[in-house]
C-alpha positions in Angstrom: 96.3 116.5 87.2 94.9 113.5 85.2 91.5 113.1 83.4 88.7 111.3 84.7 87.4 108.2 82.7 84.2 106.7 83.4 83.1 103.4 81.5 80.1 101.6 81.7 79.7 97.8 81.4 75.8 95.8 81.0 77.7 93.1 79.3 77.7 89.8 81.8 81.5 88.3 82.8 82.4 86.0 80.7 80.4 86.5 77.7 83.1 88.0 75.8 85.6 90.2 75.8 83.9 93.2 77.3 85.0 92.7 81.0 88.6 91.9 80.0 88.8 94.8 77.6 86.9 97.1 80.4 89.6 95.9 83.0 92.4 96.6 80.8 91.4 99.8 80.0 91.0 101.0 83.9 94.4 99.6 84.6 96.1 101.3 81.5 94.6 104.6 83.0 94.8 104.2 86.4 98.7 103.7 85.6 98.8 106.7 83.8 97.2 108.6 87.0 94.1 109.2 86.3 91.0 108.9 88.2 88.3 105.5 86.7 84.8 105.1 87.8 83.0 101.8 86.4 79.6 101.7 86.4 78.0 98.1 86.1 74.6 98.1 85.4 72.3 95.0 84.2 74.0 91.8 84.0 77.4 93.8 84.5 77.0 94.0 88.3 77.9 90.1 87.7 81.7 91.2 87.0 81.8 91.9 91.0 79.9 88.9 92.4 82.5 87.6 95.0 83.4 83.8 94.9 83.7 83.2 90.8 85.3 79.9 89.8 86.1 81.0 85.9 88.1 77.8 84.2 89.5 78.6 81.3 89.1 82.5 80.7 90.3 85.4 83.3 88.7 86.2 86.1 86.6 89.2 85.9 86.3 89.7 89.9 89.9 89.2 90.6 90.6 91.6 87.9 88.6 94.0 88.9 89.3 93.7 92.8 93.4 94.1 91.8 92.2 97.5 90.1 89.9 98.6 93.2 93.2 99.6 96.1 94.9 101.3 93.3 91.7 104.0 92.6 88.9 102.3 90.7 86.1 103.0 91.8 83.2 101.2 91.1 79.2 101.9 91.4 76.9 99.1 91.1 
């Protein structure tokens, strides 16, 4: 049976790297089968605010929204 990670983000989309990296890190172990709670809290509910337009840098929703059928699960 996998390990459960939880990970919290306060850090707004695209004001650095922190959505990416927290993204990245949810995928990596939701491939490895384990079980990934995010909880946004402050300007980190932003990351899930449907209907971004990012130019330029990735897209923190769509990200996130790719992770959510495969097991993230996510509490705002």
């Amino acid at each position: 049976m996998g390990k459960t990670f939880t990970l919290f983000l306060s850090a707004p989309p695209y004001a650095g790297e922190y959505a990416a990296t927290t993204a990245r890190l949810a995928g990596a172990a939701l491939n490895e089968g384990h079980a990934v709670t995010v909880f946004a809290s402050g300007d980190g509910i932003y990351n899930f605010l449907v209907g971004q337009n990012a130019k330029g840098v990735p897209n923190a929703e769509s990200e996130f929204a790719a992770l959510m059928p495969r097991g993230l699960t996510v509490e705002l």
